[in-house]
C-alpha angles and dihedrals in degrees: 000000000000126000104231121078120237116234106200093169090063096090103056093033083112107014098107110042092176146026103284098227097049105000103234112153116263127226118253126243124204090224145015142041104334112245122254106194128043096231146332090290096058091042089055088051096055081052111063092041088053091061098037089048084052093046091054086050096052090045098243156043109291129286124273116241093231102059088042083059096053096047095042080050094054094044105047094054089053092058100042096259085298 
């Protein structure tokens, strides 16, 4: 095993300055994951964008759960619930 220790947080120590939605500086922790969104608001926002942007891709509003139900159902029984 090898003496020095990895950092695999150094890369990305500075790679977001701001919060990605409106770009306020965040505060910074001692530990831990670095925060990405300034607060609940902007990571409602992103949100939001994330599953609009995904909606547009799939070429219409989201699916409804019924319908999700019904195909998982069928093919899971095709497959023998694998």
């Amino acid at each position: 095993m090898s003496a020095h220790r990895r950092d695999e947080t150094g890369v990305f120590r500075h790679a977001i300055p701001g919060c990605v939605v409106c770009g306020d500086e965040l505060p910074r922790a001692g530990t831990g994951r670095r925060r990405l969104y300034c607060g609940p608001a902007c990571r409602q926002h992103a949100y939001r964008l994330r599953v609009d942007a995904r909606s547009r891709r799939a070429g219409g509003s989201p699916a409804d759960p019924a319908e999700v139900s019904r195909v998982l159902s069928a093919v899971l029984r095709q497959t023998g619930g694998r």
